[in-house]
N, CA and C atoms as an extended XYZ file, in Angstrom:
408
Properties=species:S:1:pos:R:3:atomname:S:1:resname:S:1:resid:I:1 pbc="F F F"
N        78.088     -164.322       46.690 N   UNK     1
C        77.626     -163.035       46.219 CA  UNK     1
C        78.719     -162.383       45.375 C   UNK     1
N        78.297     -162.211       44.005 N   UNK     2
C        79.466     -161.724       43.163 CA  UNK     2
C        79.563     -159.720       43.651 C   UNK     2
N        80.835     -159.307       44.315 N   UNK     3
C        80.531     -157.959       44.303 CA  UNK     3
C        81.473     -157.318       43.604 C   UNK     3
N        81.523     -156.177       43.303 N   UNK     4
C        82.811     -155.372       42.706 CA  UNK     4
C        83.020     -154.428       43.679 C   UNK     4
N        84.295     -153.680       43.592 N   UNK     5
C        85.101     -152.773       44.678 CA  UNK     5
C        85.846     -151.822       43.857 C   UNK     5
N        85.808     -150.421       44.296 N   UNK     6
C        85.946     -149.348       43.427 CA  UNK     6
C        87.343     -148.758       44.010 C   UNK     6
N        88.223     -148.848       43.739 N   UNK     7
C        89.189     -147.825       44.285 CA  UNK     7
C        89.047     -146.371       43.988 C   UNK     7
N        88.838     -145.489       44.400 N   UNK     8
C        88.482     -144.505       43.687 CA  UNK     8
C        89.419     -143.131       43.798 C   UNK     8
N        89.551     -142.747       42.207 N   UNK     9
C        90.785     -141.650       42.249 CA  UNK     9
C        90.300     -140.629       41.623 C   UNK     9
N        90.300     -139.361       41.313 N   UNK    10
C        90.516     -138.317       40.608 CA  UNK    10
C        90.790     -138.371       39.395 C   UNK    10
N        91.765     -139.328       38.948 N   UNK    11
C        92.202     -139.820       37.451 CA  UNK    11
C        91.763     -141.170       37.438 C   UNK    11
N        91.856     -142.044       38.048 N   UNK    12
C        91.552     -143.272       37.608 CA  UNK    12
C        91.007     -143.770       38.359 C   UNK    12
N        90.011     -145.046       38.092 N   UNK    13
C        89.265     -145.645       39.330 CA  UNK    13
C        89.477     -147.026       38.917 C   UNK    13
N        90.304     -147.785       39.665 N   UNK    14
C        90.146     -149.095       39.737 CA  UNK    14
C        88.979     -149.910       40.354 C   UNK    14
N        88.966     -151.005       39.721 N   UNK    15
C        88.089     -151.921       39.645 CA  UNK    15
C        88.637     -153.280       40.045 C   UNK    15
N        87.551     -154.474       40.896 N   UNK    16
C        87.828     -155.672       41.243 CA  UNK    16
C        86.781     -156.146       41.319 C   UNK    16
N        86.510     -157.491       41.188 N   UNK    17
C        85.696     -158.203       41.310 CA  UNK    17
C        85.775     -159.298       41.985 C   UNK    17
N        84.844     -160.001       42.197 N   UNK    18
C        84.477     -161.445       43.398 CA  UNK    18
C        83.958     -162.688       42.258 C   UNK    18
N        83.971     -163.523       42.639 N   UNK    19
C        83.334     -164.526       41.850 CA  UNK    19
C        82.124     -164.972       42.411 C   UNK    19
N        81.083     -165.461       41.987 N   UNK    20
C        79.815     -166.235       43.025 CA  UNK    20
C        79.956     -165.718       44.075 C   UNK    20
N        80.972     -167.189       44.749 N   UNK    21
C        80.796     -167.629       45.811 CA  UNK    21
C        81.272     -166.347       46.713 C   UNK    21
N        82.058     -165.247       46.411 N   UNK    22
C        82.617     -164.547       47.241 CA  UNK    22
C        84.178     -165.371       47.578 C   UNK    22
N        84.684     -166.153       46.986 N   UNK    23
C        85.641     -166.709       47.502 CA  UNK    23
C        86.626     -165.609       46.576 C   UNK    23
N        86.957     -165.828       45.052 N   UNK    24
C        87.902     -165.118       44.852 CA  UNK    24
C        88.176     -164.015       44.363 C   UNK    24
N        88.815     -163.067       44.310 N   UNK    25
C        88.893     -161.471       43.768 CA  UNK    25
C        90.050     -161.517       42.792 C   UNK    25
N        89.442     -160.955       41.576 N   UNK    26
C        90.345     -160.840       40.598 CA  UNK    26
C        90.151     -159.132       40.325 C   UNK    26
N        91.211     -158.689       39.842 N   UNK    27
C        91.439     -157.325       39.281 CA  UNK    27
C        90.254     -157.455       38.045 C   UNK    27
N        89.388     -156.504       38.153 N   UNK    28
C        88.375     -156.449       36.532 CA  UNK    28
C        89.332     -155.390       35.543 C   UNK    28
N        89.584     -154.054       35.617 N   UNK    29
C        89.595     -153.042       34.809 CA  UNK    29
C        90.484     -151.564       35.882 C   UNK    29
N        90.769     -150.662       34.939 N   UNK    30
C        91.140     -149.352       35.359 CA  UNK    30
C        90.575     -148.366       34.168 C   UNK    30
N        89.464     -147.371       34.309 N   UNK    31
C        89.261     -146.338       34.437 CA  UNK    31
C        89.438     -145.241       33.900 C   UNK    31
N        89.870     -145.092       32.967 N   UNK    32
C        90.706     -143.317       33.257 CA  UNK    32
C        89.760     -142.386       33.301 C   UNK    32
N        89.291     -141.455       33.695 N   UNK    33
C        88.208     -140.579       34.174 CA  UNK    33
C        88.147     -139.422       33.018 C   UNK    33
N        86.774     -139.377       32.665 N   UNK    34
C        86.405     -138.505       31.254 CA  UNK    34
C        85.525     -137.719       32.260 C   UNK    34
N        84.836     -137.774       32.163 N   UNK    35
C        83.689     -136.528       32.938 CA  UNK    35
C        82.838     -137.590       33.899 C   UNK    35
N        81.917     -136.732       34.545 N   UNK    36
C        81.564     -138.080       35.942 CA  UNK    36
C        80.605     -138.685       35.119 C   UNK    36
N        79.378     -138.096       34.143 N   UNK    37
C        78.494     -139.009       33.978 CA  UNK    37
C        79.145     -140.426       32.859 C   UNK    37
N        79.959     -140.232       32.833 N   UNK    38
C        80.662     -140.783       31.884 CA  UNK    38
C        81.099     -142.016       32.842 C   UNK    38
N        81.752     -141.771       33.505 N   UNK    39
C        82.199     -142.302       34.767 CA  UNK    39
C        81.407     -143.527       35.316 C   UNK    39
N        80.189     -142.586       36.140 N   UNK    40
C        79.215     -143.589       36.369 CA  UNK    40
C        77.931     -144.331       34.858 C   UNK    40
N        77.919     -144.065       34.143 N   UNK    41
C        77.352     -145.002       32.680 CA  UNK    41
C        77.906     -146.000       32.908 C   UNK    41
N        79.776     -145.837       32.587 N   UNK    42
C        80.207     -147.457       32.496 CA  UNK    42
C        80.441     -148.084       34.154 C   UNK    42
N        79.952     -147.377       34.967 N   UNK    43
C        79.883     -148.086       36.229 CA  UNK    43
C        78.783     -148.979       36.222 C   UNK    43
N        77.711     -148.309       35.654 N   UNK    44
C        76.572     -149.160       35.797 CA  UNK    44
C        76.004     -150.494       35.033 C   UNK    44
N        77.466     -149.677       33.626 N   UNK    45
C        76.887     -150.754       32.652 CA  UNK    45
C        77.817     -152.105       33.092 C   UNK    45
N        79.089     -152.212       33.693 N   UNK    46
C        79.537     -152.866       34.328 CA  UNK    46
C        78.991     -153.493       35.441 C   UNK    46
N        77.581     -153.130       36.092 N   UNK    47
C        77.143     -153.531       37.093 CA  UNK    47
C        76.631     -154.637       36.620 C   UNK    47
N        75.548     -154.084       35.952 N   UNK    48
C        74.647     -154.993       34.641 CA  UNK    48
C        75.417     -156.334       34.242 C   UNK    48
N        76.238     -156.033       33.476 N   UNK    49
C        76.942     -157.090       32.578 CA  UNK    49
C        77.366     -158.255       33.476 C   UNK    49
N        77.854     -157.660       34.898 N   UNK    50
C        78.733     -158.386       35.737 CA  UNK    50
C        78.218     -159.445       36.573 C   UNK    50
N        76.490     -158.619       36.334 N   UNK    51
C        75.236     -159.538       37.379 CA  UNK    51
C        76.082     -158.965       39.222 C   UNK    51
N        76.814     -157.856       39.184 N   UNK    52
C        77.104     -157.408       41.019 CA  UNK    52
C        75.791     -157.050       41.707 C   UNK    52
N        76.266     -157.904       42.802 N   UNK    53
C        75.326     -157.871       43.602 CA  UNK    53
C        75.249     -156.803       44.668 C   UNK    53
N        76.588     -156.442       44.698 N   UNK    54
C        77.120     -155.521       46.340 CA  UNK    54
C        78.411     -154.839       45.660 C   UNK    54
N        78.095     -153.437       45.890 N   UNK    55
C        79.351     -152.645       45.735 CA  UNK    55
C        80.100     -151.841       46.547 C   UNK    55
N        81.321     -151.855       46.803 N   UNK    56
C        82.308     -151.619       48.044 CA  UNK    56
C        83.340     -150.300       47.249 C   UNK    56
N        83.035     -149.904       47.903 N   UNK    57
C        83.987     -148.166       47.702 CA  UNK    57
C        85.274     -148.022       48.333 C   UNK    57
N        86.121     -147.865       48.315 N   UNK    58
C        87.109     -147.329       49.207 CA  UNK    58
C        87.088     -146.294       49.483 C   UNK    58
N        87.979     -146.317       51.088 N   UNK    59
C        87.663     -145.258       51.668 CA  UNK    59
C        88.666     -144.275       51.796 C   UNK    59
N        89.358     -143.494       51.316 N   UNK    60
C        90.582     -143.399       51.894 CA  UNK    60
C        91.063     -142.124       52.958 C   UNK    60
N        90.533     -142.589       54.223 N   UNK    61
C        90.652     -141.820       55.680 CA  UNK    61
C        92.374     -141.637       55.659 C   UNK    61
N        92.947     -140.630       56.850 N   UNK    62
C        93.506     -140.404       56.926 CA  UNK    62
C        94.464     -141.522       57.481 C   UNK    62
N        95.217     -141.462       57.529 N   UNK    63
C        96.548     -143.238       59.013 CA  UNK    63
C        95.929     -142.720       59.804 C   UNK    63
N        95.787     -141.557       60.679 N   UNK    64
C        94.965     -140.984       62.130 CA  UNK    64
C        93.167     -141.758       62.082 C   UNK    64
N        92.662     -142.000       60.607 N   UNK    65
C        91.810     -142.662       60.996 CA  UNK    65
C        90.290     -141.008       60.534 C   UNK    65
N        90.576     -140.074       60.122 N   UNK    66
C        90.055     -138.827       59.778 CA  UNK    66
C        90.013     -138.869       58.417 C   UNK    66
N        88.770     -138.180       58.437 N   UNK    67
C        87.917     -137.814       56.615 CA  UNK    67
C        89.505     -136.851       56.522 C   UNK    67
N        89.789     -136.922       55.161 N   UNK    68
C        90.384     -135.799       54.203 CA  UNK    68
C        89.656     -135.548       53.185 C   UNK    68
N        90.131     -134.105       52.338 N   UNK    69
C        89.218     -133.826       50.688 CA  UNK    69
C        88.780     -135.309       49.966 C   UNK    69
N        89.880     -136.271       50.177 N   UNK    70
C        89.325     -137.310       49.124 CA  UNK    70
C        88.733     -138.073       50.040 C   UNK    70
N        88.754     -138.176       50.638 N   UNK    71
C        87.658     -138.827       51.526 CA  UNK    71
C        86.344     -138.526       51.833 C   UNK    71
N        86.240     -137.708       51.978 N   UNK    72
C        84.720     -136.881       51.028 CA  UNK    72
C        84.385     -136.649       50.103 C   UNK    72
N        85.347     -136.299       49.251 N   UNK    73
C        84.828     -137.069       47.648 CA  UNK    73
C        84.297     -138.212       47.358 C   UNK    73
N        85.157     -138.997       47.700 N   UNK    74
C        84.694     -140.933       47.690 CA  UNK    74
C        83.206     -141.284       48.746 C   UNK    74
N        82.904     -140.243       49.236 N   UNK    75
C        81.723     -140.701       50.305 CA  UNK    75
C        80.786     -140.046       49.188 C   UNK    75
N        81.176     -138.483       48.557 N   UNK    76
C        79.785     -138.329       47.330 CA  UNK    76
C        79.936     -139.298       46.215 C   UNK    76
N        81.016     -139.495       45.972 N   UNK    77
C        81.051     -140.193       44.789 CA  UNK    77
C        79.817     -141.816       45.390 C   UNK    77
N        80.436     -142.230       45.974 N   UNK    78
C        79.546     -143.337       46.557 CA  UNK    78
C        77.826     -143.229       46.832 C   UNK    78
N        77.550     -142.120       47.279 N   UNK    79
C        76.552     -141.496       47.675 CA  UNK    79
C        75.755     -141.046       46.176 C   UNK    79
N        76.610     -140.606       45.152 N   UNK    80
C        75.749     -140.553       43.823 CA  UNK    80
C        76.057     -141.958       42.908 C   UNK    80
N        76.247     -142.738       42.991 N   UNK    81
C        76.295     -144.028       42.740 CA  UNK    81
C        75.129     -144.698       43.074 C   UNK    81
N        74.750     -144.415       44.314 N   UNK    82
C        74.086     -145.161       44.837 CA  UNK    82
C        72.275     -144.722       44.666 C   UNK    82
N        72.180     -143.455       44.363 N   UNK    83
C        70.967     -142.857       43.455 CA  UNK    83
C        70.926     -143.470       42.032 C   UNK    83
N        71.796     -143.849       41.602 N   UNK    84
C        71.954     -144.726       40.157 CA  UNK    84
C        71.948     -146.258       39.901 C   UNK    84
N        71.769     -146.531       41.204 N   UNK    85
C        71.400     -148.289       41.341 CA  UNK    85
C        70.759     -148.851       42.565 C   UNK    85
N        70.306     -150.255       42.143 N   UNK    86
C        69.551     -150.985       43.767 CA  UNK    86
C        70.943     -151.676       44.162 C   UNK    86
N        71.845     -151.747       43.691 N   UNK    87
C        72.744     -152.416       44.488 CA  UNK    87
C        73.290     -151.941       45.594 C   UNK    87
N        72.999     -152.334       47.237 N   UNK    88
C        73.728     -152.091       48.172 CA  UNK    88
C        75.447     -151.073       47.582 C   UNK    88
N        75.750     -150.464       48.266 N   UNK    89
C        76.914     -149.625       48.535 CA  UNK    89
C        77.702     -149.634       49.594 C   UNK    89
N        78.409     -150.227       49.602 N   UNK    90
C        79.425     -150.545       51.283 CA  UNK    90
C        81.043     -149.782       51.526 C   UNK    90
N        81.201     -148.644       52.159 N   UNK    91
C        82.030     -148.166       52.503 CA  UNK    91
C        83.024     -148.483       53.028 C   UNK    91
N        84.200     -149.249       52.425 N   UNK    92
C        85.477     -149.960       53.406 CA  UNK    92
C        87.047     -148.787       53.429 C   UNK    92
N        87.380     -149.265       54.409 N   UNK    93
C        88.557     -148.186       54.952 CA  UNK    93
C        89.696     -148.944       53.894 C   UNK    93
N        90.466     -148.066       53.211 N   UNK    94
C        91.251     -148.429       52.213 CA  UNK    94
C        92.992     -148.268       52.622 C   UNK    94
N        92.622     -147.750       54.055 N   UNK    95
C        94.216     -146.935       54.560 CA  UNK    95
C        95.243     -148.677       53.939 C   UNK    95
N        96.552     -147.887       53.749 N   UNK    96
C        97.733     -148.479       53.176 CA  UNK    96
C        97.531     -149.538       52.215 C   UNK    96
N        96.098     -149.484       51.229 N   UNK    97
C        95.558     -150.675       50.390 CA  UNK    97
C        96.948     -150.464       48.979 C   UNK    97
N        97.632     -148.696       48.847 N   UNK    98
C        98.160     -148.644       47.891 CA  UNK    98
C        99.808     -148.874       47.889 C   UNK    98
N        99.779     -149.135       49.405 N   UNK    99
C       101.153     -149.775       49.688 CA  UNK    99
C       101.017     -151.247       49.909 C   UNK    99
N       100.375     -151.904       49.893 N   UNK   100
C       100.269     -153.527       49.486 CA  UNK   100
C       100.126     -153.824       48.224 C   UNK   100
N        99.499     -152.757       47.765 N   UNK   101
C        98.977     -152.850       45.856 CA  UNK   101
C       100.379     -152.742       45.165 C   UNK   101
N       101.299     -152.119       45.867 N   UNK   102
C       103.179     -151.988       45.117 CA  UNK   102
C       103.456     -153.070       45.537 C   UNK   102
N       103.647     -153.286       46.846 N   UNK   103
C       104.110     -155.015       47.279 CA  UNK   103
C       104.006     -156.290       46.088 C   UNK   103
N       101.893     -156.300       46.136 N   UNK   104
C       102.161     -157.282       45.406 CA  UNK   104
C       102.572     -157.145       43.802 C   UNK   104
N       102.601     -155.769       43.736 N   UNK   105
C       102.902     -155.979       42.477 CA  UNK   105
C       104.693     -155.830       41.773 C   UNK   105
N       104.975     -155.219       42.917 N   UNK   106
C       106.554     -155.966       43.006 CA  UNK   106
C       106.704     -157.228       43.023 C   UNK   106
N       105.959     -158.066       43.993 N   UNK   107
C       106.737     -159.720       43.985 CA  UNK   107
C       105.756     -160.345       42.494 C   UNK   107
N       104.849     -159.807       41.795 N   UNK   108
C       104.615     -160.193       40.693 CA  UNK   108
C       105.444     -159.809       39.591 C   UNK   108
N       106.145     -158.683       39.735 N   UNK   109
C       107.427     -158.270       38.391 CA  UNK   109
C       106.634     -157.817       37.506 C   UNK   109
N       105.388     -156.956       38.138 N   UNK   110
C       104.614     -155.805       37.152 CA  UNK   110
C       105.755     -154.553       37.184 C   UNK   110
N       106.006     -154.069       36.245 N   UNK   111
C       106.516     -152.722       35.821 CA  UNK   111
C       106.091     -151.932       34.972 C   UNK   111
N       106.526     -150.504       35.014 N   UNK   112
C       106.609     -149.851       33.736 CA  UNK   112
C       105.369     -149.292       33.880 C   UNK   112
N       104.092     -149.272       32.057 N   UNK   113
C       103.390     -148.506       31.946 CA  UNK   113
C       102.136     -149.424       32.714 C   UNK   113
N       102.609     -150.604       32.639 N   UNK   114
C       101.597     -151.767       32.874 CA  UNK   114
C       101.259     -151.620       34.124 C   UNK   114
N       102.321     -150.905       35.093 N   UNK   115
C       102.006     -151.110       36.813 CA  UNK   115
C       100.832     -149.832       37.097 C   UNK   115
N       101.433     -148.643       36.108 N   UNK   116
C       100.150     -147.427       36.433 CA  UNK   116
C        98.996     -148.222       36.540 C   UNK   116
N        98.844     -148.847       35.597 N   UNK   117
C        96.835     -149.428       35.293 CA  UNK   117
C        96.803     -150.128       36.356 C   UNK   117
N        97.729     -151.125       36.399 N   UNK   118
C        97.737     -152.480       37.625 CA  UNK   118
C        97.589     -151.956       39.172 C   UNK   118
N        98.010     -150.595       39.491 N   UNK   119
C        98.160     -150.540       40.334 CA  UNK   119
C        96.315     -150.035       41.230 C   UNK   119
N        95.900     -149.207       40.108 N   UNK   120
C        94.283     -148.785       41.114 CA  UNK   120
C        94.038     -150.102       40.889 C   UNK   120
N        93.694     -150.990       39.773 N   UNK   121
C        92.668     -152.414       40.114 CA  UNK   121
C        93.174     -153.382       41.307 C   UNK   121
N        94.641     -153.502       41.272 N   UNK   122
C        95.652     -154.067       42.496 CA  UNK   122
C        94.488     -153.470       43.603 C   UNK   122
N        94.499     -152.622       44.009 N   UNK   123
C        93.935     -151.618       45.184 CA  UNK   123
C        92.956     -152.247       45.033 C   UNK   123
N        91.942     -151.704       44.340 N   UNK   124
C        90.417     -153.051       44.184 CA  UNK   124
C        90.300     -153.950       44.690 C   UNK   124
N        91.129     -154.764       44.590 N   UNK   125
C        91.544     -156.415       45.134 CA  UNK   125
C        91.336     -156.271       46.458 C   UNK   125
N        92.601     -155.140       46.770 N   UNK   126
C        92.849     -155.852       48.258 CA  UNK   126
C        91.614     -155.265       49.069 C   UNK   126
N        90.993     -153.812       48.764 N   UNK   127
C        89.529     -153.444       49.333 CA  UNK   127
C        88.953     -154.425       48.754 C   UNK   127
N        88.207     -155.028       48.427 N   UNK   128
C        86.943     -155.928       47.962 CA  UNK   128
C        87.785     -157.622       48.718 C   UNK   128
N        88.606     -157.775       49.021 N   UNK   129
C        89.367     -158.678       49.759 CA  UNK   129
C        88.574     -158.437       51.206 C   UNK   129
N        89.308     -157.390       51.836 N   UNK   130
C        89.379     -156.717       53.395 CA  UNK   130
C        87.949     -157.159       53.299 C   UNK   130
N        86.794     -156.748       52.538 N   UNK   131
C        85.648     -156.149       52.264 CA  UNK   131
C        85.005     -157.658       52.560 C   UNK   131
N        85.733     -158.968       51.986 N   UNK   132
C        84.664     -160.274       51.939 CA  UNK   132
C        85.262     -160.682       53.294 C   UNK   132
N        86.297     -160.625       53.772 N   UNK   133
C        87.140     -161.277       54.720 CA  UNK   133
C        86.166     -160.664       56.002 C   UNK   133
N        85.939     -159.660       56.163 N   UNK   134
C        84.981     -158.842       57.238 CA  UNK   134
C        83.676     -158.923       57.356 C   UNK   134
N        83.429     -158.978       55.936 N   UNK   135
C        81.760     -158.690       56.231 CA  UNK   135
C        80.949     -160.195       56.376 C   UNK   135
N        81.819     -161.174       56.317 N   UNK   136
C        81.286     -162.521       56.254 CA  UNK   136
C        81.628     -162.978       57.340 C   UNK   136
């Protein structure tokens, strides 16, 4: 099942993708946020193009495991997404996805302006990762 996984930010929303089989996740894209309908257009038109079957949101709860502001954002944001397509919508917990997303992108020797972008789709990865590793 090919799915994509949204990191989702205020300024930028990273993106990841699955292949077929669900076996591998590659970083697709990053985002930079113009206005929401704007937002969700190229979400959808990315849905389209991509043939996704299943889309995975991050979540980002508190370390205690508690909704914060952006964590209710990302539940509407998800929630009006999901009025805009038949594709399933799957809510995964994203806690410390953006401190593995520096990891790997330290032992890859991403820097500079390149790591801003790298870093929400990085995040993508490892939610839409967590996301196949669990739900299968």
């Amino acid at each position: 099942m090919r799915a994509l996984s949204i990191d989702f930010g205020l300024k930028r929303v990273g993106l990841a993708v699955s292949d077929r089989t669900g076996t591998l996740v590659s970083p697709y894209r990053t985002i930079e946020r113009t206005t929401r309908n704007a937002l969700f257009d190229e979400l959808i038109e990315i849905i389209v193009k991509e043939s996704v079957e299943a889309v995975v949101v991050g979540l980002p709860l508190s370390l205690s495991g508690e909704d914060t502001l952006t964590t209710r954002q990302a539940r509407n944001f998800a929630a009006s997404l999901e009025r805009r397509t038949d594709r399933p919508i799957y809510l995964m917990d994203e806690r410390l996805t953006s401190a593995e997303a520096e990891e790997e992108l330290n032992a890859a020797n991403v820097r500079g302006k390149k790591r801003k972008m790298a870093l929400d789709s990085q995040a993508a990865v490892i939610i839409l990762r967590s996301w196949l590793e669990n739900a299968h």
